[in-house]
N, C-alpha and C positions, 0 to 999 in steps of 0.2 A: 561789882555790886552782887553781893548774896540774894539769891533766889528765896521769897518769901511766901505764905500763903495770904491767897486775899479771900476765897468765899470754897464753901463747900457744901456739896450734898449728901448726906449719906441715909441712907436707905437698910441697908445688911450690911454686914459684913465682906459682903461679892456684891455689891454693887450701890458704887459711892462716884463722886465727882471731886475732883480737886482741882480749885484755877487757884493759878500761883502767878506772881510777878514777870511769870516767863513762858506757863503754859497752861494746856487742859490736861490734866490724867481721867481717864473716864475706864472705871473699874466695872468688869460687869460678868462676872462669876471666873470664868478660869482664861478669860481675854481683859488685857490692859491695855488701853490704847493713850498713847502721849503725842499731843498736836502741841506743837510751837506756835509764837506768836505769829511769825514769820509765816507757818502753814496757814493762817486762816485769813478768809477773804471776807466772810459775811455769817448773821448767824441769822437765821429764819425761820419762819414756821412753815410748813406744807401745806399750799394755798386747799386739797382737799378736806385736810384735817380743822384745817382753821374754819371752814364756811362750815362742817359739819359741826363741829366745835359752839359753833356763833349763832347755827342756826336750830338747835336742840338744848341747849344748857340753859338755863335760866341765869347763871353766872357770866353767861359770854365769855368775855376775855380773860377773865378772873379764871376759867375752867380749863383755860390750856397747859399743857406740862410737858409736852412732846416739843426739843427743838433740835433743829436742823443744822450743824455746822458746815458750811460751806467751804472745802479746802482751796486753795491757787492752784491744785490738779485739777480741780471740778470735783473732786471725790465730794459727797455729801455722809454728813456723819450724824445720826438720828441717839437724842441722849433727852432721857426723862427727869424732870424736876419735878418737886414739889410745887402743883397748883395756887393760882392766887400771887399776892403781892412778891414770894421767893424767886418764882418762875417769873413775871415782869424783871424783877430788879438783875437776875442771872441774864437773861435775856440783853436788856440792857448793855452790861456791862461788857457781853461775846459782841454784840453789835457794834459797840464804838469800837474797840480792840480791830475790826474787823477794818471798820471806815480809816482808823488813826492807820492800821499797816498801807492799805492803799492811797490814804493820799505824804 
């Protein structure tokens, strides 16, 4: 099966997200970092970020952008999306990818 893209975020030119059929590419000026499906265990948000987040924005949850990937080494991996409904739905989609490798 060819590797396709499913969702993307791009910001600049130095600093874009690309989740594909088979990975994350997470671009962010002169560093590319590529996670396998296989590497990721979980994706989350940073339980400090989140109550600051929850407990100052008038948007709550809609106001987060900052998320967390969780590697099977324990490495955690901090990657920014665009706020509101993009951020949910990206969010999402790292989460089950995360649950489907583990179970």
């Amino acid at each position: 099966m060819d590797e396709l893209p499913v969702l993307a975020h791009f910001e600049d030119e130095a600093r874009w997200t690309l989740i594909t059929t088979d990975k994350v590419i997470i671009s962010r000026g002169e560093q590319t970092r590529t996670l396998r499906w296989t590497e990721l265990a979980d994706a989350t948000v940073d339980a400090g970020y989140a109550s600051a987040m929850l407990g100052s924005h008038p948007r709550g949850k809609l106001a987060l952008s900052r998320l967390t990937l969780v590697c099977v080494s324990g490495e955690r991996v901090e990657v920014e999306f665009e706020a509101g409904p993009p951020f949910i739905g990206i969010w999402n989609v790292l989460k089950t990818v995360g649950n489907l490798r583990a179970g």
